[in-house]
N, C-alpha and C positions, 0 to 999 in steps of 0.2 A: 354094367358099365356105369360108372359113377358120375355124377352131375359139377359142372365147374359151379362153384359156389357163387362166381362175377360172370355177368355176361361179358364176351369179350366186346368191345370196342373199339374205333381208332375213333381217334377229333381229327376229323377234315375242316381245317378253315374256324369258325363256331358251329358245325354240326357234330353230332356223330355217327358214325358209319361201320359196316363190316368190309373183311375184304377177303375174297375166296380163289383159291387158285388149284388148276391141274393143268394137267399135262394129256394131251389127245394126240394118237398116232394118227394123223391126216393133214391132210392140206385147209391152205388159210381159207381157202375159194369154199371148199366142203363144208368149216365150220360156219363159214359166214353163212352160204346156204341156210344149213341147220337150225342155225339163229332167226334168221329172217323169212324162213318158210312157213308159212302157219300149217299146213299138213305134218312135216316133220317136226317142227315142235312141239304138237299135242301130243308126240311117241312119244317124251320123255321128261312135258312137262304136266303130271298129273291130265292128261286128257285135254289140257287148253288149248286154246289155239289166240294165235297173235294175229289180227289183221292191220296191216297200214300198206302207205300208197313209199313207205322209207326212203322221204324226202327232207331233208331241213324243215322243220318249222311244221311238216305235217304229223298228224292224229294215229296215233294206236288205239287200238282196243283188244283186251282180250276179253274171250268168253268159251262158254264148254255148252257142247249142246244138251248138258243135264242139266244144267242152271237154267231158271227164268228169266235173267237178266245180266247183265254186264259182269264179269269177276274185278274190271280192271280198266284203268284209261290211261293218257297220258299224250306228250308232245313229241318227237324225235328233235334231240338239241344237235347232235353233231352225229351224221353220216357218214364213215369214209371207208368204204369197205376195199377188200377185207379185212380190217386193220381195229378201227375202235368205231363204238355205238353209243352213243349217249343219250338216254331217257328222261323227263319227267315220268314217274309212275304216282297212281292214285289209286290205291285198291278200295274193292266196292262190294266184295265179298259179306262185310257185315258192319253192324254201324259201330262196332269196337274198332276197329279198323280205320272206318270214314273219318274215322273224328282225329288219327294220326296225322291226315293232313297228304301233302305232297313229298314224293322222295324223289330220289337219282339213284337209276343204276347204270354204271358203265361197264360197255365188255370193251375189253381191251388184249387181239390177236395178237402172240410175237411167234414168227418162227422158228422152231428151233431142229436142226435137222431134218428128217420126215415127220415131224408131229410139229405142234404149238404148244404153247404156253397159251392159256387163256386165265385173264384174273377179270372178275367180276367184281366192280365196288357197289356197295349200297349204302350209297351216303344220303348229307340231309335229313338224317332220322335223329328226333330228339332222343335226351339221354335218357333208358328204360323205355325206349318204344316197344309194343305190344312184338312179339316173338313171332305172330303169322305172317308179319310181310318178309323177314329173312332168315326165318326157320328152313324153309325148305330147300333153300340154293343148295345144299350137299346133295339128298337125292337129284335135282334139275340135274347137275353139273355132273354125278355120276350116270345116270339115266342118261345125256350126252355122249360120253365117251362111250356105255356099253352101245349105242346105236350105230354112234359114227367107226365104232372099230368090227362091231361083231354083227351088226344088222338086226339087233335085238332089239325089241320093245323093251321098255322096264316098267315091271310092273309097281307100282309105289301102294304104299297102303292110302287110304283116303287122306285122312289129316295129318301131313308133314309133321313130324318133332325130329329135333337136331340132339342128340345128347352130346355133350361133351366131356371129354376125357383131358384131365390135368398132365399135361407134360408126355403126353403120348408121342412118340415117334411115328413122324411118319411110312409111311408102306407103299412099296409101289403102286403107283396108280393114284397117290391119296389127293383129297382136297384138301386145304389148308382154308383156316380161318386166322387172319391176325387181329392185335390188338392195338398195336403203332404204325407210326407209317415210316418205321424202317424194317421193312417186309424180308423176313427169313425167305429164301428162294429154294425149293425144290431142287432137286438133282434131276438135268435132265436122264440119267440112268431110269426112271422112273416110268418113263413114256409109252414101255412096249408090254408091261402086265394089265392083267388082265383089270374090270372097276368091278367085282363083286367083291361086296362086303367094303367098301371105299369109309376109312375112317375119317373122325375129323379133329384136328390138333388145335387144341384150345389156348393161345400164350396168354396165360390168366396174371395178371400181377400180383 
């Protein structure tokens, strides 16, 4: 699988940011669960686990009980479940990392028939920010769907990498990454395959 030559990007605002989307055969109540459960997220997020009290104005932290220390902090900006979540994140993983500073991720539920729409933005990240803070949203967001549809763990390898593919179509089940912010939209047709092997479509300019 060949490598996009540009990382993709959108400019939110004066940041830059990615933005990731799939389609999950389940209810908004289920994914929001999924999201905000820290047992059920560590199935599907490399083994982490998320705690906060997912209040306005209150503390996240993530961590894995093989780490010494923290993987991850941050603030909850906007609560509204089951609908959208809005984060500070500050990863803590390693001092490559530390020295990125603070980002935004927002999940953002839509319902569409028996599944949703969820996009995930991770904005606020300077231009050429280091690739481990949103390399791995493809595996999260598929590891998601294979849980919340098939009751499967996903196993991930240790260290997240994203390759991407120039001009690839998407596939049922797929995750999209865009690079503007007039976002190509999935076909909800997409919602009911299966997410093994879930590619990712890179719109490189």
């Amino acid at each position: 699988m060949g490598r996009c030559p540009q990382r993709p990007q959108i400019k939110i605002g004066k940041s830059h940011g990615k933005i990731f989307e799939i389609y999950i055969k389940t209810t908004p109540e289920r994914l929001w669960e999924a999201i905000t459960d820290s047992e059920i997220r560590s199935k599907y997020q490399f083994g982490n686990s998320i705690n906060s009290d997912w209040t306005p104005g209150g503390r996240f932290e993530m961590g894995n009980p093989k780490a010494g220390a923290l993987l991850g902090e941050g603030e909850n900006i906007e609560v509204d479940p089951p609908r959208r979540l809005v984060q500070t994140m500050r990863a803590l993983w390693g001092e490559d990392v530390k020295a990125e500073g603070t980002s935004r991720i927002t999940w953002e539920i839509e319902p569409v028939g028996d599944s949703c729409h969820l996009t995930v933005t991770h904005s606020d990240l300077r231009e050429g920010a280091n690739e481990q803070l949103y390399g791995g949203w493809r595996m999260i967001l598929s590891g998601l769907k294979t849980w919340l549809e098939n009751g499967r763990k996903a196993h991930h390898p240790r260290l997240p990498h994203v390759h991407l593919r120039r001009g690839a179509a998407p596939t049922p089940g797929a995750a999209v990454v865009h690079t503007s912010s007039a976002r190509p939209r999935l076909s909800p047709s997409v919602h009911s395959a299966g997410s093994g092997g879930i590619p990712v479509r890179c719109h490189c300019p």
